[in-house]
C-alpha positions in Angstrom: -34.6 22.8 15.7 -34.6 19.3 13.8 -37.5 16.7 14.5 -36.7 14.7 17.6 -37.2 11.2 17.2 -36.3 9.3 20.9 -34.0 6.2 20.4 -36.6 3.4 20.4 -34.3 0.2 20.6 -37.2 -2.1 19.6 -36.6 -2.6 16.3 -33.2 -3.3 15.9 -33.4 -5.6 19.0 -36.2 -7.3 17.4 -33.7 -7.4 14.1 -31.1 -9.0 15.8 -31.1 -9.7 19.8 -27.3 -10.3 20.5 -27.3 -6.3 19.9 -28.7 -5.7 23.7 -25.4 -5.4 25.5 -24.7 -3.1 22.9 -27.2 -0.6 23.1 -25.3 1.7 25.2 -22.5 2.5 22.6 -25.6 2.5 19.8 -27.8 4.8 21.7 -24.2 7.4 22.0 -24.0 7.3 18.5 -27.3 8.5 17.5 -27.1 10.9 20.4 -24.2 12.2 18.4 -25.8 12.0 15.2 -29.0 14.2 17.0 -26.4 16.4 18.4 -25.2 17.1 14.8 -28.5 17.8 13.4 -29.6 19.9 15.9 -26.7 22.3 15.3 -27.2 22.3 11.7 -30.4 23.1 11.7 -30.6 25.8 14.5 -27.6 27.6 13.2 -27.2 26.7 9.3 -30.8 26.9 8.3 -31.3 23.0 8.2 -30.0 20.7 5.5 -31.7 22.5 2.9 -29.4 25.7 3.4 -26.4 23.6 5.2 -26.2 21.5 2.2 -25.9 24.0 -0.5 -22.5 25.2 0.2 -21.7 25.2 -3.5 -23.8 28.2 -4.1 -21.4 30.3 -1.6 -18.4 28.9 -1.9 -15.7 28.9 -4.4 -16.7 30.6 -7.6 -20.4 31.8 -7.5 -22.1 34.3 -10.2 -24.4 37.1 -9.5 -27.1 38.2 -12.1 -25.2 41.2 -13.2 -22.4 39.4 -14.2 -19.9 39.5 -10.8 -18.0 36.8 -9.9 -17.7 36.4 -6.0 -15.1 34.2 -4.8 -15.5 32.5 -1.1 -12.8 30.2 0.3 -12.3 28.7 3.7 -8.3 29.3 4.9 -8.1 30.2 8.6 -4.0 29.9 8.7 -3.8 32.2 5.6 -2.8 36.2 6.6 -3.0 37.4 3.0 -5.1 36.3 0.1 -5.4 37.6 -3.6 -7.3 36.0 -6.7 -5.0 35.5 -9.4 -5.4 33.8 -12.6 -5.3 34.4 -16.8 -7.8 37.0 -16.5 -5.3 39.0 -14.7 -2.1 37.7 -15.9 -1.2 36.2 -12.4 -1.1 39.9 -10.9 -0.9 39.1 -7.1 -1.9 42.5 -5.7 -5.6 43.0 -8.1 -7.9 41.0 -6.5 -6.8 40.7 -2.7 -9.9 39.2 -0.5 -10.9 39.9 3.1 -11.5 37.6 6.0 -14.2 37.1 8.2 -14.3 35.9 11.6 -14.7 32.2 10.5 -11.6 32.2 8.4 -13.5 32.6 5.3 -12.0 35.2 2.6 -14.0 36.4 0.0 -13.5 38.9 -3.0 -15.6 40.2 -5.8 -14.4 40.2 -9.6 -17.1 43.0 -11.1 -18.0 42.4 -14.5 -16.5 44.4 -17.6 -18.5 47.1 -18.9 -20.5 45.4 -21.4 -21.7 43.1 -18.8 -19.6 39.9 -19.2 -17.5 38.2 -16.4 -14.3 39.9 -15.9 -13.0 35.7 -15.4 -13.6 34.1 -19.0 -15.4 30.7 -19.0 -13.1 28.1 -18.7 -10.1 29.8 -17.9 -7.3 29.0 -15.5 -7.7 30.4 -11.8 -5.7 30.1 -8.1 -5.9 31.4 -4.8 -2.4 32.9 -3.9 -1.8 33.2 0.0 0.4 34.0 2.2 1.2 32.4 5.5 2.2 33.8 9.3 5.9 32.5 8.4 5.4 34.7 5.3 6.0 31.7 3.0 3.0 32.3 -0.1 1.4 29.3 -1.7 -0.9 29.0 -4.5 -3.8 26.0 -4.5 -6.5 25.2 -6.6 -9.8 26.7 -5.2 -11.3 23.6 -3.0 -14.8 24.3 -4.4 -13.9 24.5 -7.9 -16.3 22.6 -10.3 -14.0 22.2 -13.5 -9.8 22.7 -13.1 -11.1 25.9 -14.6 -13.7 28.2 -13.8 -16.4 26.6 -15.6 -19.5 29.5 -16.7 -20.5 28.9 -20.0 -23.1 30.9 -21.6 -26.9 29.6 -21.2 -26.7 28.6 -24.9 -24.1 26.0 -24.1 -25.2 24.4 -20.5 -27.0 21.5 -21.2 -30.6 21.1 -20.0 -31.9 18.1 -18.4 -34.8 16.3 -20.6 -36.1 13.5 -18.5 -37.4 13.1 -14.8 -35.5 10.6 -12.9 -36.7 6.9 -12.8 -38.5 5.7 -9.7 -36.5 3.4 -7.6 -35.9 0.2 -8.6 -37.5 -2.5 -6.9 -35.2 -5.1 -7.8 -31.3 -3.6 -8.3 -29.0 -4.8 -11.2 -26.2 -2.5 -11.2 -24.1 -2.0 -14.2 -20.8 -0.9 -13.1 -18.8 0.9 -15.3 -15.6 3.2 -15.7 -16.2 5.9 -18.5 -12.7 5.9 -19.4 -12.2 2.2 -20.5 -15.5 1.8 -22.2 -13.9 1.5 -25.6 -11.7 -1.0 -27.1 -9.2 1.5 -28.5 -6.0 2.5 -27.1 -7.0 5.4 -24.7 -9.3 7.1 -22.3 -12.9 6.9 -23.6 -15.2 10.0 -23.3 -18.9 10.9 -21.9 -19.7 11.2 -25.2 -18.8 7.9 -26.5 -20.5 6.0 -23.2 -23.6 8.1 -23.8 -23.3 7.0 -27.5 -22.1 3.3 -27.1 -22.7 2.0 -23.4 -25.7 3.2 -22.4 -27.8 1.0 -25.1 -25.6 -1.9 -24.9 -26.4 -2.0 -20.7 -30.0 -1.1 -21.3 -30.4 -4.1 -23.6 -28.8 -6.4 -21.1 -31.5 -6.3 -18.7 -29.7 -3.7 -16.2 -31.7 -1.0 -14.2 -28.9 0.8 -12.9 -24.8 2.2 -13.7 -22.7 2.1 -11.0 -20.0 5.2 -12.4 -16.6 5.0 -11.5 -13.8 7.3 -11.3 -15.7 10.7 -11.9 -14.2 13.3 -9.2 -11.3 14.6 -10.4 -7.9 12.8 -9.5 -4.9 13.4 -11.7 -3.6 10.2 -11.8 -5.4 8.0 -13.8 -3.8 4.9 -12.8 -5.8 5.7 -9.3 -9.1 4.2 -10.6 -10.4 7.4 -9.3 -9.5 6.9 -5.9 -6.7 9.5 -4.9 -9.6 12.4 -5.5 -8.6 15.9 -5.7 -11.2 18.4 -6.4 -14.2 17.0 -4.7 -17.0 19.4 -6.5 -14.8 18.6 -10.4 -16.1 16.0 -12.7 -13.2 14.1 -14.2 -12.2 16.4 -17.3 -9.9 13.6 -19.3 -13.4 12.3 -20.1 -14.9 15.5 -21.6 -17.2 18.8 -20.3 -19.2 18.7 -17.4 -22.3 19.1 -19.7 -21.1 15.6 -22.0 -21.1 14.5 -17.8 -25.4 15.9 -17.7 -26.2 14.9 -21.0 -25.4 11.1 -20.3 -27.1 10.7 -17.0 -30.3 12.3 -18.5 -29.8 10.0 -21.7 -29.5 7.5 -18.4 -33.0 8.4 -17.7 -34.4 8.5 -20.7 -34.1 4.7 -21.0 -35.0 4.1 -17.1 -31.5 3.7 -16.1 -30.6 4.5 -12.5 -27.6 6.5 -12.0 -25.2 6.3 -8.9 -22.0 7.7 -8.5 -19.1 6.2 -6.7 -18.4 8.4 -3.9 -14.8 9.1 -2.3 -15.3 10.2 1.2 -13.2 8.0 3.1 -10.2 10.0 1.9 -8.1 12.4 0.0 -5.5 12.8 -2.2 -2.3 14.1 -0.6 -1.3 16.2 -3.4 -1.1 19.8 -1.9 -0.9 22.3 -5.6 -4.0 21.0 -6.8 -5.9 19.2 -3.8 -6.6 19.5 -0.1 -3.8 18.7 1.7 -2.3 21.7 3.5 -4.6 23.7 1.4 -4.2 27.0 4.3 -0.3 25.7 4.9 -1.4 23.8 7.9 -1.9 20.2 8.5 -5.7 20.2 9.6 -7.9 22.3 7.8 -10.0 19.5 6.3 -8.0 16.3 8.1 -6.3 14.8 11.2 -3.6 16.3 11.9 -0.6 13.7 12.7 -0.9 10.0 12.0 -4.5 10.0 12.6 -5.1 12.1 9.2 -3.3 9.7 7.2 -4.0 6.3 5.6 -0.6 4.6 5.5 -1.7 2.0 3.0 -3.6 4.6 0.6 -0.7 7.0 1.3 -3.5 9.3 1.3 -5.1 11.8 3.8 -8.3 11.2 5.7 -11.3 13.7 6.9 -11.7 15.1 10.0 -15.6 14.1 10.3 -15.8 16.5 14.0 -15.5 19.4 11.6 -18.3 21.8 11.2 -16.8 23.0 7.9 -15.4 19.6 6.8 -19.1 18.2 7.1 -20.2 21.5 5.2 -18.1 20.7 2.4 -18.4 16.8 2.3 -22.8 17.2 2.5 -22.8 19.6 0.1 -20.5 17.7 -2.2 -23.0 14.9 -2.0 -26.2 17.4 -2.3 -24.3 18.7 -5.6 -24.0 15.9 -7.3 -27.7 15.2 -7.2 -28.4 18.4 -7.7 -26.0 19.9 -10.9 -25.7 16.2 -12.3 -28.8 14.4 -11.8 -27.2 11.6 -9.9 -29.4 9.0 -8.2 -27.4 8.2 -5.2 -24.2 6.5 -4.3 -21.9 4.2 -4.0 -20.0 4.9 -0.9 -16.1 3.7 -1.0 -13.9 2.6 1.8 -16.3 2.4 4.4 -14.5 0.2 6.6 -11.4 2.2 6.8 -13.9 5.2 8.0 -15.7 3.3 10.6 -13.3 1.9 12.5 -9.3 3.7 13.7 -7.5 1.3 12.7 -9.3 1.3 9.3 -9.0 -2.3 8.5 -5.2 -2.5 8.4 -4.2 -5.8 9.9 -7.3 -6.4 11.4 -9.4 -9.9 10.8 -13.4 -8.9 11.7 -14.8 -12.4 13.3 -18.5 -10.9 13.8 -17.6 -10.6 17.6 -19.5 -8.0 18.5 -16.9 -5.7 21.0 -15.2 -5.4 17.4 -17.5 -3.0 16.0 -18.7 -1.6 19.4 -15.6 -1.5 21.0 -12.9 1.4 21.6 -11.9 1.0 17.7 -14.7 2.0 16.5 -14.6 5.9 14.9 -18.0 7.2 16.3 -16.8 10.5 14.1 -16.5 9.0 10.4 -20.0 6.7 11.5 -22.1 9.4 12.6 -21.0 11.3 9.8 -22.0 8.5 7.7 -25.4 8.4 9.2 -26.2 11.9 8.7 -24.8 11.9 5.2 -27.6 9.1 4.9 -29.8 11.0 6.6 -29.2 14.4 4.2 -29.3 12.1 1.3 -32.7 10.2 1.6 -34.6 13.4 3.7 -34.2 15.3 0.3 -34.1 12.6 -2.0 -36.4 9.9 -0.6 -35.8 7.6 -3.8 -32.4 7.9 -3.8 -30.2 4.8 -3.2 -27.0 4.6 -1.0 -24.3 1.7 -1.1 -21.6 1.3 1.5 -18.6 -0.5 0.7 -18.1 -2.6 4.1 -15.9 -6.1 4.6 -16.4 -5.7 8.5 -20.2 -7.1 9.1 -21.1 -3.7 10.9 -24.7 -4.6 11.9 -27.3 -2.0 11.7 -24.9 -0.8 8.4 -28.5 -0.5 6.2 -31.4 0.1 8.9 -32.6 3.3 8.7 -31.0 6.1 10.9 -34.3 7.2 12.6 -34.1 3.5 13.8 -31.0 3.8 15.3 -28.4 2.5 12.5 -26.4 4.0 9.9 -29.0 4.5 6.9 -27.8 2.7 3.8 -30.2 0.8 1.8 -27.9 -1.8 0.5 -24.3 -2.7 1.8 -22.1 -5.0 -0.7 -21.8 -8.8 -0.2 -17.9 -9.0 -0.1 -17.5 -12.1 0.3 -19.0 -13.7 -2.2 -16.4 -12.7 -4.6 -13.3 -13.7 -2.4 -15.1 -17.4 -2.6 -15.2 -17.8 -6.1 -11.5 -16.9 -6.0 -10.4 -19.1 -4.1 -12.6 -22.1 -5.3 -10.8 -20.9 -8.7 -7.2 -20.9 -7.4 -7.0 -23.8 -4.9 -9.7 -26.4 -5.8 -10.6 -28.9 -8.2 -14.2 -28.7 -9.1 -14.9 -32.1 -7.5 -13.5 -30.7 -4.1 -16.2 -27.8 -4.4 -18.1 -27.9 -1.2 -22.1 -26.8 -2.0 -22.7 -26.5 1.6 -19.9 -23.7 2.3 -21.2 -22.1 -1.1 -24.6 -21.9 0.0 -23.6 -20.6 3.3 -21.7 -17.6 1.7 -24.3 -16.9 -0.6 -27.1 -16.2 2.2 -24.8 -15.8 5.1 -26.6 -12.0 5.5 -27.6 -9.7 8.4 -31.6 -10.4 8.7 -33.3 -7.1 7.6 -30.4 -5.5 6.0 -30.5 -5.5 2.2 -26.9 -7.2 0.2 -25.6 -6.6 -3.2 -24.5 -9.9 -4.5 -21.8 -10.2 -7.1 -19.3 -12.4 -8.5 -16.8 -9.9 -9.0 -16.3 -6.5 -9.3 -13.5 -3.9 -10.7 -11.4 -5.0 -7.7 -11.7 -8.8 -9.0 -10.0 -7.6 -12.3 -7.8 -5.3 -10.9 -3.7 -6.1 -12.0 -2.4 -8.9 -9.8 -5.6 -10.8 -10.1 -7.9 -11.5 -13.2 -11.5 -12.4 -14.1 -13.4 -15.4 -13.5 -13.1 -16.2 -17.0 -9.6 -16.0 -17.8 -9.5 -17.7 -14.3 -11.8 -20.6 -15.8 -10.5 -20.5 -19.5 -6.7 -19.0 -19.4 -5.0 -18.6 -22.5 -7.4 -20.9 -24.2 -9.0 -17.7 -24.8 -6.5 -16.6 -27.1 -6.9 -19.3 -29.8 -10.2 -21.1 -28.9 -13.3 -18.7 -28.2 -13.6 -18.8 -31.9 -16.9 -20.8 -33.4 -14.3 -22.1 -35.9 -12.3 -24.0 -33.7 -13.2 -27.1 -31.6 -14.9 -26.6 -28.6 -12.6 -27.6 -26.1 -13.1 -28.9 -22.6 -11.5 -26.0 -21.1 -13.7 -23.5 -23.1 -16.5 -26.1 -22.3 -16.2 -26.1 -18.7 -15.2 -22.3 -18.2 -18.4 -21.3 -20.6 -20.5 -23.6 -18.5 -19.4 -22.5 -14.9 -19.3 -19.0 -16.1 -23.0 -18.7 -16.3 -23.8 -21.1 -13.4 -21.8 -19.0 -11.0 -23.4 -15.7 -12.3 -27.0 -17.5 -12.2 -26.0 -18.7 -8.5 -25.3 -15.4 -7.2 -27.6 -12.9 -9.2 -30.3 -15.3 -7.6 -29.4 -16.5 -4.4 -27.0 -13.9 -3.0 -28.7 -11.2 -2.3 -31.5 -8.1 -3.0 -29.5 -6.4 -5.8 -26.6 -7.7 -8.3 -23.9 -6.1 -9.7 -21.7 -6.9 -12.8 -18.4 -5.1 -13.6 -18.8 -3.7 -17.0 -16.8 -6.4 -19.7 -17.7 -9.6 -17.3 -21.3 -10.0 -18.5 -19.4 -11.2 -22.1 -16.2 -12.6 -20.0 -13.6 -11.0 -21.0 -10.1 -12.2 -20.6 -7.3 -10.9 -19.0 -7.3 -8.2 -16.4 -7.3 -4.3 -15.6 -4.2 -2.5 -15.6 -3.8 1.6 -15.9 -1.4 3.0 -17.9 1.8 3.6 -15.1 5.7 3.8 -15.6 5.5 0.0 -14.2 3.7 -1.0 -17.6 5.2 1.6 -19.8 2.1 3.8 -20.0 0.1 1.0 -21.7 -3.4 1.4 -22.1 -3.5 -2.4 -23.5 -5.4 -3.4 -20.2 -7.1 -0.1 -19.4 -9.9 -0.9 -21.9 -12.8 -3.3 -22.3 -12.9 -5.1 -25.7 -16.7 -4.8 -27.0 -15.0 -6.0 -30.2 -14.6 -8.9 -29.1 -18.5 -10.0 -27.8 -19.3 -7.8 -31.1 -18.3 -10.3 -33.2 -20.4 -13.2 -34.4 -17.8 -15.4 -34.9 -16.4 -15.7 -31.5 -18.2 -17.6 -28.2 -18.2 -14.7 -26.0 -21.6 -13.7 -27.3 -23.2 -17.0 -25.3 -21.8 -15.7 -21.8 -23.3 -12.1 -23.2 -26.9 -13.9 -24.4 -27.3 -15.6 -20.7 -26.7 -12.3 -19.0 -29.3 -10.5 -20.8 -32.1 -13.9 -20.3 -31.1 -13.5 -16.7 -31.1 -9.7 -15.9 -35.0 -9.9 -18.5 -35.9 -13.0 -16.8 -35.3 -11.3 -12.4 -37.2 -8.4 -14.3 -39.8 -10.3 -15.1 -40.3 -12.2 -12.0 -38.5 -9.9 -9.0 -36.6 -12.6 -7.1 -34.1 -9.8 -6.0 -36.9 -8.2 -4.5 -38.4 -11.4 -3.0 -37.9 -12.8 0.4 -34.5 -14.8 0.8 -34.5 -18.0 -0.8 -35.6 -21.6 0.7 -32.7 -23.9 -0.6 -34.3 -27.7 -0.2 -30.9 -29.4 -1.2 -27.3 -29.1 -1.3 -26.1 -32.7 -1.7 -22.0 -33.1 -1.8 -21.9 -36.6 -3.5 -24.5 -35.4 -7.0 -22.7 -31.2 -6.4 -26.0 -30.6 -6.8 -27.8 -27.3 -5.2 -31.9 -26.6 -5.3 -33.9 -23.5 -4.1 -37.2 -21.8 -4.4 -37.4 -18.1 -4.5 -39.9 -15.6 -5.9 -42.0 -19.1 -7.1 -38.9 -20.4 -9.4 -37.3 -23.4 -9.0 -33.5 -23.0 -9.2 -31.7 -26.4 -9.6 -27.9 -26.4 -10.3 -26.0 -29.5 -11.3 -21.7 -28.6 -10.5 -20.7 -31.9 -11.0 -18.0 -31.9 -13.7 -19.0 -35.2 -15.1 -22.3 -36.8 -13.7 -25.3 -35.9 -15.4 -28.6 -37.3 -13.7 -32.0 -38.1 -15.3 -35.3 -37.9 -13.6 -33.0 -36.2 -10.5 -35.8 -35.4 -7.8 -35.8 -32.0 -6.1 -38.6 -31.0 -3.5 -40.6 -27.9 -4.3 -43.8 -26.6 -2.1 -45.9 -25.6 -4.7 -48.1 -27.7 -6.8 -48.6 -27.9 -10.4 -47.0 -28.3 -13.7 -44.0 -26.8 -14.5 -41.7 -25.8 -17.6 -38.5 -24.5 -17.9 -38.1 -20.6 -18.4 -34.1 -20.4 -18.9 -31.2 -23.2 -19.1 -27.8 -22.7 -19.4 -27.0 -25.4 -21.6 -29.3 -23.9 -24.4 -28.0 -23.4 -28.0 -27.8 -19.7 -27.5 -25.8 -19.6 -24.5 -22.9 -22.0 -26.0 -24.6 -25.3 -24.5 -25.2 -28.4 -25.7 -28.8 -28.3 -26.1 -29.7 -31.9 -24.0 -32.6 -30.3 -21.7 -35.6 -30.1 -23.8 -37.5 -26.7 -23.5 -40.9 -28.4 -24.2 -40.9 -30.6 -21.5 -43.5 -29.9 -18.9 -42.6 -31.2 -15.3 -46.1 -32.5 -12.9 -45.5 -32.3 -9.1 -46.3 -35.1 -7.0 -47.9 -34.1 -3.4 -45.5 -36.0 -1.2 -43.1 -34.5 0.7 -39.1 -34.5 -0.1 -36.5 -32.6 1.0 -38.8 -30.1 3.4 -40.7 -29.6 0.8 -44.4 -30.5 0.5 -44.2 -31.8 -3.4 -41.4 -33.2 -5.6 -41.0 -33.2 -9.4 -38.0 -35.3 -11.6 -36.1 -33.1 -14.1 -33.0 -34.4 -16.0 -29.8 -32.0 -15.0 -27.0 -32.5 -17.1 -23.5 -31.8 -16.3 -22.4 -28.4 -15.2 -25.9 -27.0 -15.9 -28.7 -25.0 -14.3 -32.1 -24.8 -14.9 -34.8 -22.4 -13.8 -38.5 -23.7 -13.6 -41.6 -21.8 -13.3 -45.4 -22.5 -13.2 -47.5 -22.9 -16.3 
């Protein structure tokens, strides 16, 4: 039996009080989510056991050398192992089912002791059904497209211990197969090799890794998954996968993995769908188990089996590859029925409370939570959520759903539009501030200016937003600096500096945007020809001395060094003193800096007062307009700043910096 804990309401109430008609529906869920535990643990020998599917499932070795294959297909009336170790023979290696619809077979080894299946060879389950129709499917619980088992000499074997958990979270996010300038998918090899130093010197704590379970179309960004338990192969071997997450570790960095849960791949040969000929092994059947948007199939989260197999995934990839936890995608299409199709979320309450709420997918969410920090208590959990769901990152014993961050969405939507549909002097600082901490009290945000999506064909980065084809002919030191390249080089760092500091308790940077890179993302499809000319990120271009994008690459690094040194991510939320539409001018205290940002695209103001409440002289510890980051140079480093005890702006002292044009400053004590 699990460890009760009774549904004590007085946190989350003292979190947020508006959530008191709404106890009821809250109290159900972590009845549920009790109900679910209690079961696992009185009949599946707790999550310890539960979790571990992998090592009875699928393809599993025994010491002598026999393979033993398990699969779960209740529909199936037949079942044989076929594959290149026994030239497809149907009738060899027939398997037996038990009461619970799992089959099962053992492969002995050949006489010298060896596996009967080679390593990496090709392998299927053939079946056939009660209509006597036979169909062949990839084995669900396959690790590799092939049945991976190579010898001990070859399986790589982890060096380093994982880092603690970051206090303060700058996430690196990254996609293995574009990390490299050239025309094609990049490997695990090369990112272990060329990425992993290049984040590490930027000031980053943590890689955010795309695209890693299998899915066989590229062009998916690793979304339409397939085999759940199979690294992504076009990138290498699952051991190139091990060696760069313990490289990872070796320098500190964090590693989470971008989890697919919220669906499936309809392909039926080599993924889930149909996998036993019928519509529900591991979905809905009917509408309900499919996405109409993702054209995609979604889980059936009541499923004893489907929660065996989507908790162990999770368990395995901390387990066999080191991960440190997880980005959960498409949360908001698994908490709610309608998944977000057509549906605007206000922040009225009866929307995430009400009868459209999926009480399934959440309580499965809370005890993948659950699983994932009772095993792993450093590990570190991410949901993907647009909604507002409160209680989305307080812990599940306290009655919500577990994460420890959820992503500030947002935020990037805002710079978008202020990008597409307003000229910089109609930029309102009030609604920008408002975005920036409008966040659930308690509950921990992500912050971000943009992300893969932001880049994603159809839309393009903040700096080809800002700069345009002037970054085709002017990014070079050579030429004049432009006021285009001026201004996008200048709001390019203020708008990273704004968020990173004032948005939230972690940050995240889409790998290529710390240097602005131009353009956008596009996979190679039939649409574009199969070009990979936008499925890459071009480190050749911050790489060379020559051209401007190094500055925008210099100010990331001073920022990420500069949180690291001081922890404002970690801090409590900021205190912002001013936001004053006239001067576009925003200040705010946090973690005992003084932020002050100047937007205004041609005012610059000298001996500007901003309020601060603590007293004493202060200096300037990073400036956007300094000669390394592409300014201007006009803010003096040595200048020392003396506060004056009266009281402006809230605050109980004030101090008079100069703020030029499109700049921001950071001040600290001497």
């Amino acid at each position: 039996m699990s460890e009760h804990t009774a549904f004590d309401p007085t946190h989350i109430l003292g979190l947020d009080g508006y959530l008191k008609p709404f106890l009821p529906a809250i109290e159900r869920r972590y009845a549920r989510f009790q109900q679910w535990k209690d079961t696992i643990f009185q009949h599946e020998g707790g999550y310890e056991k539960f979790t571990k599917g992998y090592e009875v499932m699928g393809l599993t070795m025994k010491d002598d050398g026999t393979v033993v294959y398990r699969e779960w297909a209740p529909n199936a009336t037949e079942a044989n192992l076929i594959g290149e170790f026994n030239e497809w023979n149907r009738s060899t290696y027939p398997l037996s089912k038990n009461q619970y619809g799992v089959w099962e077979v053992e492969v002995p080894p050949k006489a010298n002791g060896q596996p009967a299946i080679p390593h990496d060879s090709k392998v299927k389950i053939s079946m056939i059904l009660p209509s006597g129709t036979r169909i062949e499917r990839l084995p669900a619980w396959i690790q590799r497209s092939r049945f991976w088992n190579p010898p001990a000499s070859e399986r790589y074997q982890f060096k380093n211990p994982r880092p603690p958990q970051p206090q303060s979270l700058r996430i690196y996010e990254a996609h293995v197969g574009i990390s490299t300038p050239e025309l094609r998918v990049g490997t695990y090899k090369e990112f272990t090799q060329n990425m992993l130093p290049r984040i590490h010197k930027l000031g980053y704590n943590a890689i955010q890794l795309m695209a890693i379970m299998e899915h066989p179309y590229y062009a998916s960004f690793g979304y339409q998954v397939t085999s759940f338990f199979a690294a992504s192969s076009r990138y290498g071997t699952p051991e190139d996968l091990r060696e760069l997450i313990d490289t990872a570790h070796g320098m500190g960095l964090t590693v989470l993995l971008d989890v697919v849960h919220s669906h499936a791949s309809k392909n039926v040969l080599d993924g889930l769908n149909a996998f036993d000929g019928t519509d529900h092994l591991y979905f809905h059947e009917g509408s309900k188990g499919r996405h109409e948007l993702w054209d995609s199939r979604l889980f059936n989260y009541g499923s004893h089996e489907v929660l065996r197999f989507l908790l162990s995934n999770l368990r395995f990839y901390m387990e066999e590859y080191q991960f440190d936890g997880f980005r959960f995608d498409g949360v908001t299409s698994m908490m709610y029925l309608h998944h977000g199709i057509g549906t605007g979320f206000s922040g009225n309450y009866e929307e995430y409370y009400g009868p459209s709420a999926d009480e399934e997918a959440i309580v499965y969410l809370m005890l993948a939570n659950d699983v994932v920090h009772t095993l792993y208590p450093s590990a570190i959990t991410i949901a993907e959520d647009v909604s507002g769901m409160p209680l989305l990152c307080v812990p599940v014993k306290q009655g919500g759903m577990g994460f420890d961050y959820r992503l500030a969405m947002a935020i990037p939507d805002t710079w978008i539009k202020l990008l597409k549909h307003k000229s910089d002097e109609d930029w309102n600082m009030g609604d920008l501030v408002h975005t920036l901490t409008n966040r659930r009290h308690g509950e921990k945000s992500v912050a971000y200016a943009e992300s893969h999506d932001q880049a994603l064909v159809g839309d393009k980065t903040i700096a080809f937003w800002l700069m345009d084809k002037e970054m085709y002919s002017n990014m070079s030191d050579l030429s004049a600096m432009t006021h285009v390249i001026s201004r996008g080089l200048a709001l390019h760092k203020m708008i990273r500096l704004l968020v990173h500091s004032l948005g939230g308790e972690g940050y995240l940077n889409f790998e290529g945007n710390e240097f602005g890179h131009p353009e956008w993302l596009d996979f190679p499809r039939e649409g574009n020809n199969n070009s990979f000319h936008h499925a890459r990120r071009q480190f050749n271009l911050v790489d060379d001395e020559l051209l401007r994008y190094k500055y925008l690459n210099n100010f990331d690094a001073a920022m990420n060094h500069l949180e690291e040194r001081y922890g404002w991510l970690s801090s409590p939320q900021a205190y912002v003193s001013l936001k004053h539409e006239g001067d576009k001018v925003i200040v705010y205290e946090r973690a005992g800096l003084l932020f002050v940002f100047n937007f205004h695209p041609t005012k610059s103001f000298t001996d500007y007062r901003v309020g601060v409440d603590i007293p004493g002289e202060y200096s300037i510890l990073l400036s956007s307009d300094e000669k390394r980051f592409g300014g201007f140079e006009n803010v003096s480093l040595e200048s020392k700043y003396s506060t004056t005890a009266m009281e402006w702006n809230g605050r109980k002292n004030w101090l008079q910096v100069y703020i030029p044009s499109r700049t921001c400053l950071v001040l600290g004590k001497m």
